[in-house]
C-alpha positions as CSV (number, residue, x, y, z in Angstrom):
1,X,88.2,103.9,87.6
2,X,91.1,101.8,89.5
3,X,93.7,100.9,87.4
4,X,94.0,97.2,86.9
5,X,97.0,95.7,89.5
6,X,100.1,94.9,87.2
7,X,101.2,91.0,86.1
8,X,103.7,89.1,88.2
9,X,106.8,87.3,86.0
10,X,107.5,83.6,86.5
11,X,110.4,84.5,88.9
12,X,107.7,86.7,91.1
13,X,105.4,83.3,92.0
14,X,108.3,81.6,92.4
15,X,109.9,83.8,95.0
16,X,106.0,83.7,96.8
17,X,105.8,80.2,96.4
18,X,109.9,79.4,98.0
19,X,110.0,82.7,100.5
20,X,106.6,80.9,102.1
21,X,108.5,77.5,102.3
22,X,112.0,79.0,103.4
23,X,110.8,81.0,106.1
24,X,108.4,78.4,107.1
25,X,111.4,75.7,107.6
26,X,114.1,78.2,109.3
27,X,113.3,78.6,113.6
28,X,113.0,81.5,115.2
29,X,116.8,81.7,116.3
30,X,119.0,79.3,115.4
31,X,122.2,80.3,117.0
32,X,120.6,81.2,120.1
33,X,122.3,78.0,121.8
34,X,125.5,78.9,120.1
35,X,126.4,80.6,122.9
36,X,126.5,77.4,124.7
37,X,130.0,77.3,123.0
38,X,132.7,76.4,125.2
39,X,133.9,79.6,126.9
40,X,137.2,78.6,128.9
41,X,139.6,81.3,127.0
42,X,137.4,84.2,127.7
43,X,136.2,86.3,130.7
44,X,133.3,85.0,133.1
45,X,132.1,88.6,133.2
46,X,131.8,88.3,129.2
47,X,128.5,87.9,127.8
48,X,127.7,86.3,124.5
49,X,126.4,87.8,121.3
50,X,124.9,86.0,119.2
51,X,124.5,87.6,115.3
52,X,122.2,85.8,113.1
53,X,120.2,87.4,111.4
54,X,118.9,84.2,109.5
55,X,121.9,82.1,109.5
56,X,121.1,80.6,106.3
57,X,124.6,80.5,105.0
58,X,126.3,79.6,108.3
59,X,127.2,83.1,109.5
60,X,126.6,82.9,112.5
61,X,128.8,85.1,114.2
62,X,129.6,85.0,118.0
63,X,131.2,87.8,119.4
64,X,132.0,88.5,123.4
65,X,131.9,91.4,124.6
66,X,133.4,92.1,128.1
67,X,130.9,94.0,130.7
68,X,133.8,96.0,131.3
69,X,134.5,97.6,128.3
70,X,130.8,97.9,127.2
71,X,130.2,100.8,129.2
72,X,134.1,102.4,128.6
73,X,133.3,104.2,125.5
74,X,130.6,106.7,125.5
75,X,128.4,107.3,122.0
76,X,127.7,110.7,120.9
77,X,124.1,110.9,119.6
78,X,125.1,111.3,115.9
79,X,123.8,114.5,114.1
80,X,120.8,113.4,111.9
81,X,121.3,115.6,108.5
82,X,118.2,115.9,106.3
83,X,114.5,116.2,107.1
84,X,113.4,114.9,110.2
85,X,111.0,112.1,110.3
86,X,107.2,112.8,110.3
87,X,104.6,112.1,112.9
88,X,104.0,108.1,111.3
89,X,107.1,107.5,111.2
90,X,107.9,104.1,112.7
91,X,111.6,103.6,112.2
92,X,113.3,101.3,110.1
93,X,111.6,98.0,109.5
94,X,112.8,94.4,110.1
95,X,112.0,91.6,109.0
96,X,108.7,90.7,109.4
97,X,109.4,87.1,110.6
98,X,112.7,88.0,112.3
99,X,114.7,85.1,111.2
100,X,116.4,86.1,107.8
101,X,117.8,89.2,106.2
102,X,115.4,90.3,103.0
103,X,119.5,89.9,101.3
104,X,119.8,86.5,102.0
105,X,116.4,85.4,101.2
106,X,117.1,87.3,97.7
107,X,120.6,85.5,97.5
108,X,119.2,82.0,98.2
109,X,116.1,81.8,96.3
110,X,117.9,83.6,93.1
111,X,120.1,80.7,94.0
112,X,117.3,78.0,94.1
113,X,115.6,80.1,90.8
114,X,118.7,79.6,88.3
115,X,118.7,75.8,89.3
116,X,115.7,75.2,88.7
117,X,114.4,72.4,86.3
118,X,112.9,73.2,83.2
119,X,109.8,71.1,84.3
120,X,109.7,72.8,87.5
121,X,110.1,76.3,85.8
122,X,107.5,75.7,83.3
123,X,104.9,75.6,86.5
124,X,105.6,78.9,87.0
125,X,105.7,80.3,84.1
126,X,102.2,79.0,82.7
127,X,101.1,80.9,86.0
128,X,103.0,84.4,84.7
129,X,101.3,83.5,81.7
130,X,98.1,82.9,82.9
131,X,98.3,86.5,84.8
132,X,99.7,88.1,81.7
133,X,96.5,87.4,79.7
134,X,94.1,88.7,82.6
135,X,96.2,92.0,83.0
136,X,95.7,92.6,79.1
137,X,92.3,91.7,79.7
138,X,91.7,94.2,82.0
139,X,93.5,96.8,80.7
140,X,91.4,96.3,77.0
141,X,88.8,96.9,79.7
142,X,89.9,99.8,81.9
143,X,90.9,101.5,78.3
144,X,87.3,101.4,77.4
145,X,86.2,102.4,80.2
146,X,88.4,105.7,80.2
147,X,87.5,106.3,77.0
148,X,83.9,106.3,78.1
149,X,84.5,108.9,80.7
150,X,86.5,111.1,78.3
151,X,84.1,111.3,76.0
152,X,81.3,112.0,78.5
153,X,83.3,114.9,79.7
154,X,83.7,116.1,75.8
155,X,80.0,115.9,75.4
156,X,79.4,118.0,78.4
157,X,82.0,120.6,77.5
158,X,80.5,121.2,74.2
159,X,77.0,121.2,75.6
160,X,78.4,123.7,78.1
161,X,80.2,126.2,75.7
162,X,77.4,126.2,73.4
């Protein structure tokens, strides 16, 4: 018997509902012509670096970084402590859309969440209601349903030790 999947709260469709919308309306990489900036002050072997990572807030940071001293310092692998990584292991995950950071979606829906209108709110939360009521309803229903197959294995115990 598969336990019954668990109710969402108002705040849960709501994030759906406005992560679908946000990441739907940002492009793939916004400051990629950023680097168009004017460059007069800095080296014509310098290439530019464009940081993102969603750029929702307006953090894009440019940075230059000089051919030259790119390759001047050498990185040590560093020494990994703990258990290694299994045979599925994939590495760590980025975004799935690649054009904003799980944080700032967080920071800028909770944002878009606490000013919300009551009217606006109450959408969501008749949904969470909604959901509540069929999760009790099937959990009244997977309870049974336990207690069914506990009972089944009680008779045939007692049938058995007889």
């Amino acid at each position: 018997v598969k336990k019954p999947k668990r109710n969402l709260s108002a705040y849960n469709f709501f994030f759906k509902d406005a992560r679908a919308r946000l990441v739907g309306s940002l492009p793939s990489h916004s400051c990629v012509s950023a680097c168009s900036v004017s460059t007069s002050n800095i080296d014509h072997n310098s290439t530019c670096v464009a940081d993102c990572r969603g750029d929702l807030f307006g953090k894009c940071q440019l940075s230059f970084q000089s051919e030259a001293s790119a390759f001047d310092v050498k990185k040590l692998p560093r020494k990994r402590r703990g258990r290694p990584p299994g045979p599925n292991y994939k590495g760590p995950r980025s975004a799935p859309h690649k054009k904003i950071s799980f944080e700032e979606l967080g920071k800028a829906i909770g944002m878009e969440w606490k000013s919300l209108s009551r009217e606006s709110r109450y959408i969501y939360e008749t949904k969470a209601n909604r959901d509540k009521k069929r999760f009790k309803d099937e959990m009244n229903i997977y309870n049974l349903k336990i207690k069914e197959q506990r009972a089944g294995h009680e008779m045939v115990k007692s049938t058995v030790s007889l």
